[in-house]
C-alpha atoms as one frame of an Amber mdcrd trajectory, in Angstrom:
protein
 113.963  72.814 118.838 113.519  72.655 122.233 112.007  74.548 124.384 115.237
  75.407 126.693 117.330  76.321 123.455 114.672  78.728 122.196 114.977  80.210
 125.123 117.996  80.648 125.231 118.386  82.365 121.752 115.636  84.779 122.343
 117.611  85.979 125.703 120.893  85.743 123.802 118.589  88.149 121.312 117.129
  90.639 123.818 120.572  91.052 125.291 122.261  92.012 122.446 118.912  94.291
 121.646 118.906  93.253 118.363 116.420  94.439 116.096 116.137  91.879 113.759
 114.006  90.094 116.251 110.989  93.014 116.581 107.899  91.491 115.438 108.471
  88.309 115.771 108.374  88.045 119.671 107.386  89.898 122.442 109.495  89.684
 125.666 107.182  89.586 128.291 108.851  90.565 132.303 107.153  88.954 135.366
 109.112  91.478 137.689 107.584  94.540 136.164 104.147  92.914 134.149 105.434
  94.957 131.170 105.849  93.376 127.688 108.580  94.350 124.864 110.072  94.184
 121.826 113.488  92.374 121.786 115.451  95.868 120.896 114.287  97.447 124.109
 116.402  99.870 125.545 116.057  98.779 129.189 118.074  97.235 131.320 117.668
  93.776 130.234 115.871  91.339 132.769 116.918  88.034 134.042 116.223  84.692
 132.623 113.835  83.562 135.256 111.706  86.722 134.804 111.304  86.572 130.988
 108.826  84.784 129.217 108.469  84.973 124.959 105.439  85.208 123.425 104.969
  84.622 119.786 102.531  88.061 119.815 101.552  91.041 122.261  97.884  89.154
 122.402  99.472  86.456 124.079 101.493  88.841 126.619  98.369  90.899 126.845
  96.273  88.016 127.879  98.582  86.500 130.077  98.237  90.016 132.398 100.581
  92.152 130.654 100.997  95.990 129.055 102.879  97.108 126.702 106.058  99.004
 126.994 105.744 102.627 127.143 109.506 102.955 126.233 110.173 100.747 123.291
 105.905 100.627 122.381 106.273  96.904 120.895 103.127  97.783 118.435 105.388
  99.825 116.841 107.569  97.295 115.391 107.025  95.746 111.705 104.828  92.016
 111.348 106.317  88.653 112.097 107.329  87.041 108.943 106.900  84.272 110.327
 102.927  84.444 109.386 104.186  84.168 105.698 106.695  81.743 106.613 104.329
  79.357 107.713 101.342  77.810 106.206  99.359  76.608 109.074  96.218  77.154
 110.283  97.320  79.904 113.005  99.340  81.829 110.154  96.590  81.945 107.831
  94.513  83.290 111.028  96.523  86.251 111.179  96.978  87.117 107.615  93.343
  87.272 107.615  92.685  88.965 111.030  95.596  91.928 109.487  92.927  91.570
 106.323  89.838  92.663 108.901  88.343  89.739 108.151  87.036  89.516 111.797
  85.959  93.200 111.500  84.001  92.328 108.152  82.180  88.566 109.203  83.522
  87.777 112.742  84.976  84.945 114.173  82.095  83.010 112.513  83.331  84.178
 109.048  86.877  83.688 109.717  86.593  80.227 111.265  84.221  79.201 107.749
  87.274  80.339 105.237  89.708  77.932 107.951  87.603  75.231 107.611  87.011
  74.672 111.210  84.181  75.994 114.081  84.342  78.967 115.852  85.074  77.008
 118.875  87.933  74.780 117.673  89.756  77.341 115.820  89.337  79.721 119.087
  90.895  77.009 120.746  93.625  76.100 118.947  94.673  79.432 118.448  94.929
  79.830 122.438  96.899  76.179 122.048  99.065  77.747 119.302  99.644  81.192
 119.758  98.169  81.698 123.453  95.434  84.069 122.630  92.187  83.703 120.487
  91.022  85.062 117.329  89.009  87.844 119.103  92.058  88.285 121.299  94.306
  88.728 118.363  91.888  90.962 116.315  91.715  93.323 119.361  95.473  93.256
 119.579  95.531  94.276 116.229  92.851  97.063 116.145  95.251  98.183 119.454
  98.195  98.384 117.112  96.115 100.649 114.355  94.832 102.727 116.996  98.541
 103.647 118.456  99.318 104.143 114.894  96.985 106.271 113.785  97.048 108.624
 117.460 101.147 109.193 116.587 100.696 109.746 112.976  97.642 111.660 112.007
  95.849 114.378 113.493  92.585 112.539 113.327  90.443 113.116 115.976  89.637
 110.034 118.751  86.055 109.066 117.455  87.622 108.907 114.118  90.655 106.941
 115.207  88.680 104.307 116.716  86.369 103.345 113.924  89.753 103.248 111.352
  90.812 101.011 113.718  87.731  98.519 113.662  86.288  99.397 117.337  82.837
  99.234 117.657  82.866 102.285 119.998  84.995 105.098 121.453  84.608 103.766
 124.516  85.779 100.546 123.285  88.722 101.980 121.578  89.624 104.524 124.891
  89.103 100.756 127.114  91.541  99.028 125.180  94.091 101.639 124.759  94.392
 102.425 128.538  94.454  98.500 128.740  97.170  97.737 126.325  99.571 100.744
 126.647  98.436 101.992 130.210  97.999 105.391 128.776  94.663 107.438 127.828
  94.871 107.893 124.026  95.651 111.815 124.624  98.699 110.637 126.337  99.937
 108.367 123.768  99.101 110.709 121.053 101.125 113.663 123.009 103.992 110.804
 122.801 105.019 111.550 118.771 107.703 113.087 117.221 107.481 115.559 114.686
 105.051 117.580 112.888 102.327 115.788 110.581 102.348 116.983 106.907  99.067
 115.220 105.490  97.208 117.004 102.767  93.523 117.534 103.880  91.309 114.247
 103.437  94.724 112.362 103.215  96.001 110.129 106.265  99.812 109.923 105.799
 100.997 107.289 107.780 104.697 105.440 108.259 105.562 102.037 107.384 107.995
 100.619 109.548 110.082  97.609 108.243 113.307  95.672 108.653 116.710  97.185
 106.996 117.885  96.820 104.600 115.468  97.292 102.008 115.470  97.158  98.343
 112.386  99.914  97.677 113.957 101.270  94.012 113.779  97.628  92.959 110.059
  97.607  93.968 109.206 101.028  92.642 110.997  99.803  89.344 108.766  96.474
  89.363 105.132  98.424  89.624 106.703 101.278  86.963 106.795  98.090  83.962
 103.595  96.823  85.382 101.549  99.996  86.251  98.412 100.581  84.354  97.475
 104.227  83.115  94.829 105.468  84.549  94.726 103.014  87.757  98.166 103.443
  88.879 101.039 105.683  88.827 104.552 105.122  89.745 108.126 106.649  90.145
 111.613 105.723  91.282 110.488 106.753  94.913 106.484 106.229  94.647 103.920
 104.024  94.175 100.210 105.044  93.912  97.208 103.046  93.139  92.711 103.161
  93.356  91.629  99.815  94.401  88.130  98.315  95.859  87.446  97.842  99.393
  84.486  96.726 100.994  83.339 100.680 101.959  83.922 101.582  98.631  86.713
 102.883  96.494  90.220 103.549  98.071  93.811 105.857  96.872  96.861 104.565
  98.489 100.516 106.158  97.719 103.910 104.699  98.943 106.442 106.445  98.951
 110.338 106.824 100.190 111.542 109.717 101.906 114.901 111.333 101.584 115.638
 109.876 104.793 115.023 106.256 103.344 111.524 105.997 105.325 108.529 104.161
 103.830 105.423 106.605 104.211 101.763 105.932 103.363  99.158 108.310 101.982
  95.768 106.921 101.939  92.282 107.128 101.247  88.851 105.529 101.934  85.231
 106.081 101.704  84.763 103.882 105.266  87.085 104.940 107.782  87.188 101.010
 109.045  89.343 100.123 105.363  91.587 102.118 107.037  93.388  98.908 108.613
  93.142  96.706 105.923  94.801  99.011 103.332  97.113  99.926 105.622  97.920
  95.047 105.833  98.080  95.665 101.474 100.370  98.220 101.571 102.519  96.148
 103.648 102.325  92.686 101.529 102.389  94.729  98.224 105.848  95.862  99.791
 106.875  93.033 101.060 107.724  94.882 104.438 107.273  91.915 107.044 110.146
  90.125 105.565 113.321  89.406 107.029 115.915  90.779 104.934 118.742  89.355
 106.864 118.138  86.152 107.291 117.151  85.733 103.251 120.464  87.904 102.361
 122.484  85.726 104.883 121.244  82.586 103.230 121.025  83.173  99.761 125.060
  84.621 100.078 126.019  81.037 101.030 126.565  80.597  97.592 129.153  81.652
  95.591 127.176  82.093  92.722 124.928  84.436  94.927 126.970  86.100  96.754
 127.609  88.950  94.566 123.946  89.414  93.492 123.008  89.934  96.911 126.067
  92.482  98.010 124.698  94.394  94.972 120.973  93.869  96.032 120.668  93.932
  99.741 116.835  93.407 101.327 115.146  92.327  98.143 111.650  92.506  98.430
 108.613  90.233  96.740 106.380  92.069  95.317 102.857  91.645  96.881  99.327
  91.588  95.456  96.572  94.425  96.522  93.864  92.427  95.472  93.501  88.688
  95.419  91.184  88.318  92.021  92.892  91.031  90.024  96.128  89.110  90.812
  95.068  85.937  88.907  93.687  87.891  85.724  96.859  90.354  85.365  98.620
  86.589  85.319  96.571  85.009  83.386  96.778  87.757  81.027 100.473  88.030
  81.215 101.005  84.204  80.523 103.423  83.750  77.430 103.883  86.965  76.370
 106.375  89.824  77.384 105.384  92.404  80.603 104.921  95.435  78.166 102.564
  93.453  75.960 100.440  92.161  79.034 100.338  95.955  80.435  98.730  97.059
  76.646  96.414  94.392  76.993  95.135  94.761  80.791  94.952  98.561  80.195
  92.829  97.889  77.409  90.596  96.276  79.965  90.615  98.543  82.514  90.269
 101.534  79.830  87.174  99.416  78.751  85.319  97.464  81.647  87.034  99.673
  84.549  85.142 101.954  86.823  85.554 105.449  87.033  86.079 106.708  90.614
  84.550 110.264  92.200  88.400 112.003  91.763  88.668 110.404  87.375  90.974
 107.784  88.465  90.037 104.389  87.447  89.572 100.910  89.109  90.105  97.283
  87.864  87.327  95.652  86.368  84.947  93.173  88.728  85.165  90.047  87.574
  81.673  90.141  87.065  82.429  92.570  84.607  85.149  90.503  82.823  83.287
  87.335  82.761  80.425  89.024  80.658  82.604  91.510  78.830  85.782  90.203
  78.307  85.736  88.730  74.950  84.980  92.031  73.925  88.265  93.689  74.950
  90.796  90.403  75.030  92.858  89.372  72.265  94.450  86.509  71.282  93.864
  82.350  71.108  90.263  81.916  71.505  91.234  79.753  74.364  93.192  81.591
  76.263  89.794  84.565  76.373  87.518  81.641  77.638  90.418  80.552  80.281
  90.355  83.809  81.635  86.935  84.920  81.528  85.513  81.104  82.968  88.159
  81.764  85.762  86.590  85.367  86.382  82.963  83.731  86.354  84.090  81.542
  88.716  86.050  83.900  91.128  82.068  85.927  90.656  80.413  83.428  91.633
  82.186  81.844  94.531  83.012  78.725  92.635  86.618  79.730  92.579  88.581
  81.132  96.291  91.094  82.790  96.604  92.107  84.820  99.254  95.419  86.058
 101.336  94.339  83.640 103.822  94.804  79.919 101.484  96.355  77.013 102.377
  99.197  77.253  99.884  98.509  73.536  98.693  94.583  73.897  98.159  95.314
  77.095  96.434  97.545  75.619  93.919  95.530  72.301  93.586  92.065  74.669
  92.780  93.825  76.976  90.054  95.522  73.989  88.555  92.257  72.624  88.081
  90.486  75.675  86.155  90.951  75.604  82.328  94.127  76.937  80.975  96.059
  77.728  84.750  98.993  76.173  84.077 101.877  75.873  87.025 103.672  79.026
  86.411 100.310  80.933  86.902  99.227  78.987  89.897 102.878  79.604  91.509
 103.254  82.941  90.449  99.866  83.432  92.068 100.826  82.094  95.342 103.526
  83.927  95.334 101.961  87.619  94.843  98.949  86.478  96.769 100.047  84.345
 100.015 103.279  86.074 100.254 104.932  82.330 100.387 108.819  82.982 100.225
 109.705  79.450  98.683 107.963  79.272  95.347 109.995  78.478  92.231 109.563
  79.107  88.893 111.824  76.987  86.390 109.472  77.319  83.621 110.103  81.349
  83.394 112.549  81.793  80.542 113.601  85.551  81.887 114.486  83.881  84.983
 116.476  80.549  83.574 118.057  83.374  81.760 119.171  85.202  84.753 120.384
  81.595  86.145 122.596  81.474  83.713 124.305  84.875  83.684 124.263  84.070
  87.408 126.715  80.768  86.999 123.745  78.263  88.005 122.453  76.262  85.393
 119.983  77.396  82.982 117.827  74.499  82.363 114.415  73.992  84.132 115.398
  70.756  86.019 118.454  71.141  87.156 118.046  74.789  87.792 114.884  73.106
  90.233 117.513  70.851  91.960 120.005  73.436  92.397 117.246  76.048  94.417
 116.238  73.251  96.897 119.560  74.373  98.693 118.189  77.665  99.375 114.679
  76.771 100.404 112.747  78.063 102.517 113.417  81.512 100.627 113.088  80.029
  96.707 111.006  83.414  96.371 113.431  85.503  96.972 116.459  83.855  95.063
 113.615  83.679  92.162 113.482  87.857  92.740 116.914  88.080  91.960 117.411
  85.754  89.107 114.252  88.168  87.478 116.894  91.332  88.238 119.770  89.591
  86.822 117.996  88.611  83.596 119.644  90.035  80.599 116.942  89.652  78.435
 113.101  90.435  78.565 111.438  87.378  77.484 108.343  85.578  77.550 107.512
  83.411  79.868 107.125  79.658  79.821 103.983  78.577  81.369 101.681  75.225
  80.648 100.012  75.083  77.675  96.218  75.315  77.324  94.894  71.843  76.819
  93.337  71.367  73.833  89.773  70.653  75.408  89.542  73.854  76.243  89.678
  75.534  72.688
């Protein structure tokens, strides 16, 4: 696409303030040095004063603030990080991760492969700001966040947020949003209704959204003791690098997304905040994934039914690839008895009783005690836990989707469902397939599309980039609960 034509479309957007567009560019005004979302109320600028910007680090580095009207932090992620699988995307899934908070640039240019100085620079070639640039953008974003929906006090706000300082944080926020952080918190709306040591935050995201259909997903998968879930809620412990962590999701009556958190470090605080939003899939773009998938005939009526189905995200990268591994072959309620077995067994206890998924450390040593089943299958999963201990075996939100696959395929007993179905949860990728799954060949075929593996294969390539999605809704229209299909173990291995 050309330059001139993108252009165009992105004006074509901002006129029509629609906001589909939020979070995927920034509008940024040479007239009035102020940056916004594409929804923006105001009067809507010429052509020859607008420039786009792919993020607000971009605008902010090219000399302008944000938008005290529209406040284009405000608005959900770019899909478009998800979308693509290229070294800049992979930057910012990690950034929103605080990996630059947790190792620096150093650490986040080692898991991309390239120097601190090339990747800073083709991040300005790419996106038009660098990783330090983007990281402060996004600590920027927290901050505003946090200021219009908690009560926490400044010094508190800015270490959530990843500043090294208060007068860091109190620097940048005049910077971004021209405002002290007094003013912007005096900006909010309502009341806040946190319970003490709880930071209730919301979520925004794109309409519509399918939330039952993601509460109903964690209900058949949620372990006792580690999770809990309802038809409007989902709460979970998990492990962060300051320690142990509580996050709840929940829906409002008003059909809002609100967060309820908890951490031992107050600088988790960001990072949970980046799992809530892949385990919800709340970056996505609902519209354009309804708009394609109801193309087809066959589809059509799924998606009228279904509106902004989500894909299911993962909280935590290494728990992700045992709960699959575990769940390979046999039905979802058998795979929850046996991974609450293992947190029941090899799980840690946290301060409040909850529990937390076992470290892999933990399974590697201990697992043959608590698994059952082939012989093969325990060693599959507790080498590929040794391995994830060890640093043998990545895997992170961060991957190249490729090397990801290539590195589980090459463990014992990963087959291709599991190293899909891992991408999937992990990466977020929206165009992964499964035709080995038999629940979802069976919801092909009550769908009208065929129900063998191949040509079921052929037939999704028409709806690519979004496989993910159509592969969400042939799961919901499956009228049966099988197993699932997945490579067998290779007899070495046994």
């Amino acid at each position: 696409m050309s330059l001139t034509t993108e252009h165009a479309e992105r004006y074509r957007a901002i006129s029509a303030r629609d906001t589909r567009f939020d979070g995927q560019f920034v509008t940024a005004v040479r007239s009035t040095g102020i940056y916004c979302r594409p929804s923006c109320p105001a009067r809507t600028p010429k052509p020859e004063n607008v420039t786009f910007y792919p993020t607000s680090a971009a605008a902010h580095e090219a000399g302008y603030r944000a938008c005290k009207r529209c406040l284009p932090e405000a608005a959900p992620g770019s899909p478009a990080w998800n979308l693509r699988g290229d070294v800049a995307a992979r930057a910012m899934r990690l950034i929103a991760a605080g990996t630059v908070e947790h190792e620096g640039v150093p650490g986040l240019a080692q898991r991309l492969g390239y120097s601190p100085r090339h990747l800073t620079r083709l991040l300005n070639a790419e996106l038009g700001a660098g990783p330090l640039a983007l990281a402060r953008a996004h600590r920027a974003h927290t901050a505003r966040m946090l200021l219009v929906g908690t009560d926490l006090p400044v010094a508190e706000v800015a270490f959530s947020a990843g500043f090294s300082s208060i007068r860091q944080c109190n620097d940048t926020i005049r910077e971004v949003f021209a405002m002290t952080p007094g003013e912007l918190r005096a900006r909010r709306r309502g009341a806040i209704g946190a319970e003490s040591g709880a930071i209730d935050l919301l979520l925004p995201h794109r309409a519509p959204m399918d939330a039952g259909g993601v509460f109903a997903w964690m209900a058949d998968r949620a372990l006792p003791g580690m999770e809990v879930a309802t038809a409007t809620s989902f709460a979970r412990n998990l492990r962060m690098p300051g320690g142990p962590a509580h996050l709840e999701v929940r829906q409002t009556p008003e059909g809002q997304l609100r967060l309820r958190a908890r951490v031992t470090r107050l600088g988790d605080l960001a990072p949970l905040v980046s799992t809530a939003r892949r385990l919800f899939d709340l970056d996505a773009d609902p519209q354009a994934v309804d708009e394609a998938l109801s193309a087809h005939p066959q589809l059509a009526p799924r998606v009228a039914a279904l509106a902004g189905i989500r894909v299911p995200g993962a909280a935590d990268p290494h728990e992700m690839l045992i709960r699959a591994m575990v769940g390979q072959q046999i039905t979802v309620a058998a795979a929850r008895t046996a991974l609450t077995a293992l947190v029941e067994h090899l799980g840690e206890r946290t301060a409040d009783g909850g529990m937390l998924f076992p470290t892999m450390a933990a399974i590697a040593e201990h697992g043959t005690d608590v698994l059952r089943g082939p012989a093969a299958r325990i060693r599959a999963i507790t080498g590929a836990a040794a391995a994830l201990a060890d640093g043998s075996l990545t895997l992170t939100v961060g991957d190249d989707t490729a090397e990801q696959r290539e590195r589980l395929l090459a463990m014992p007993g990963i087959g291709p469902w599991t190293a899909d179905y891992v991408r999937m949860r992990v990466i977020g990728d929206p165009d992964v397939f499964l035709p080995g799954d038999v629940a979802m060949r069976a919801g092909a075929a009550a769908s009208g599309l065929p129900g063998e593996a191949k040509p079921l294969a052929e037939w999704a390539t028409r709806v690519a980039p979004w496989r993910s999605y159509l592969t969400a809704h042939l799961w919901r229209a499956s009228p049966v609960r099988a197993p699932r299909q997945t490579k067998t173990i290779p007899k070495e291995s046994s």
